[in-house]
N, C-alpha and C positions, 0 to 999 in steps of 0.2 A: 548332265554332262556325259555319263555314262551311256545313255540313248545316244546321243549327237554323237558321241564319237563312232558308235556303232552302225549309225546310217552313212558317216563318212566313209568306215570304210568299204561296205557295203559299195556303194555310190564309187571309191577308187576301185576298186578291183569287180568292178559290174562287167559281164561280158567272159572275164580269164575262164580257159579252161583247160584242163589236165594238159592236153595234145600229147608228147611225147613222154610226159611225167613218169615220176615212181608213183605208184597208186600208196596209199597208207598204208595197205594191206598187203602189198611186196614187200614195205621197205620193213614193214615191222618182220619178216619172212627172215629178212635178212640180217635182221637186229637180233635175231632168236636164233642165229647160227643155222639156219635153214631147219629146224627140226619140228616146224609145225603147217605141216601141211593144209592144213586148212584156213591159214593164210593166204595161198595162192589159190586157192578156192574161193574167198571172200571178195578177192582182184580182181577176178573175170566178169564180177556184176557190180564192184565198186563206182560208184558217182564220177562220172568225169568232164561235166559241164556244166555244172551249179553248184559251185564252195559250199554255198549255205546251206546244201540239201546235205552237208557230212555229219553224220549224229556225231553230238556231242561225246556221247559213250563211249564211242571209236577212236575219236579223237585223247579221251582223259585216258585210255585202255591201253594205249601203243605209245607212250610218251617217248621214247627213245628212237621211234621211227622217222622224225625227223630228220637224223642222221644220215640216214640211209636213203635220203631221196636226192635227187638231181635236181638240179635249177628249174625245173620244168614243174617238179612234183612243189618243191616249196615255192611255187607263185602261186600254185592254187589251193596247198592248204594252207599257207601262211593268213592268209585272211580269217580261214576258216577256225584257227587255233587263237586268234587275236577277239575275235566274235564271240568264242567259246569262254575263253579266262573272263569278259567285260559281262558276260551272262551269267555263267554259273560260279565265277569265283578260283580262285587254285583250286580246290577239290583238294589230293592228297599235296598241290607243288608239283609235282615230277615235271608236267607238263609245261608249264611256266618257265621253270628254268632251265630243262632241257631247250627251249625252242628261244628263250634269250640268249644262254649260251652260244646256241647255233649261228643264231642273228649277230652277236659281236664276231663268230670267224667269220662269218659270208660278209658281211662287208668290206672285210680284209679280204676276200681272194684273190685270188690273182688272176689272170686274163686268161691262163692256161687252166685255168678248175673249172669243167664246165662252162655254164655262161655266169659271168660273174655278176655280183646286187648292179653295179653300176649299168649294166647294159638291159637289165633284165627287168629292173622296175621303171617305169616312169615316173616323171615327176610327182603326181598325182599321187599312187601309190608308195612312192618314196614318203611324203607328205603325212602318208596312213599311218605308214612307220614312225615317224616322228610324232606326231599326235598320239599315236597308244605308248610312246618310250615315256615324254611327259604324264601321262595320266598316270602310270606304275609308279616315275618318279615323284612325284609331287602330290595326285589326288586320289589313289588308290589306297588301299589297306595298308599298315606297316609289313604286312609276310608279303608285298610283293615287294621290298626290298627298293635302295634307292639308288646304291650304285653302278649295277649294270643296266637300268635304263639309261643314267646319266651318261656311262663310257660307248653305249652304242650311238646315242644321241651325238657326242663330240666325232668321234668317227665318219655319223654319216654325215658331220656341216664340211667334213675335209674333203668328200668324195666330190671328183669329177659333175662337171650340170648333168645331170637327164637327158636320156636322145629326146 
C-alpha cells in the first residue's frame, strides 16, 4: 500500500517544479528569524526541478519551513514531504505535523493568500492529497494521528472542482 501510494504520488506531481517558489532553504532562513546565513547559501544551489531529488535530511531538518513558503514552494515540496513521512516514517514528528497543520490552513485560504489549494493543485494532485490523508488516517502508524487527516480530508470534499 505504502509503495502504490508512493508511485501515485510520484506519477501526480511528475513534471512540478520550484519556478517561482520558496526554496526550503529560504523558507527555513526565515523561520530562524533570519540568523543563519547559511541558509541562503544552501538556496542558491537548492533542487528546483525534481521534488524527489530533495534529501530527505533537509526535508526532516527545517520542519517549520513549511511555513514560510508560498504557494509555488509548497507544490513542490508538498510531494516531496508526503514521499518522505511514507519512506522513512515521522522520525522525531515535527515534520508531519507541521506540514498537516499547514495542509488543514491552505485549504482554507482564501483567494487573496497567494495562490490558494484550490487553484493551485489539480485534480490529480488533489487526489495525491486525499490518498496520503486516508493512509495516515486509517493505515498508517497510531503516532501519525487520526483526526487531522480525517478534518483535511472533510475540507478538501467541500472545495470547489479542480481547474
Amino acid at each position: 500500500m505504502r509503495d502504490w501510494l508512493i508511485r501515485y504520488i510520484e506519477h501526480a506531481f511528475a513534471g512540478v517544479t520550484l519556478g517561482d517558489g520558496t526554496t526550503l532553504y529560504e523558507a527555513a532562513f526565515h523561520a530562524d528569524y533570519g540568523f543563519d546565513e547559511r541558509e541562503l547559501l544552501l538556496s542558491e544551489n537548492a533542487e528546483r526541478f525534481d521534488w524527489r531529488r530533495v534529501p530527505f535530511d533537509d526535508l526532516f531538518s527545517r520542519n517549520d519551513a513549511i511555513f514560510f513558503m508560498n504557494s509555488c514552494g509548497k507544490r513542490f515540496y508538498s510531494p516531496a514531504i508526503m514521499r518522505a513521512v511514507l519512506t522513512d516514517g515521522m522520525r522525531d514528528g515535527m515534520m508531519y505535523d507541521a506540514f498537516m497543520f499547514d495542509l488543514a490552513g491552505f485549504v482554507h485560504a482564501k483567494k487573496h493568500d497567494d495562490i490558494p489549494f484550490t487553484t493551485l493543485y489539480n485534480t490529480n494532485q488533489r487526489a495525491a492529497f486525499v490518498r496520503f490523508c486516508k493512509f495516515a488516517a486509517f493505515n498508517a502508524p497510531q503516532e501519525f494521528g487520526r483526526d487531522d487527516p480525517l478534518k483535511i480530508l472533510d475540507r478538501i470534499r467541500k472545495l470547489e472542482p479542480a481547474p
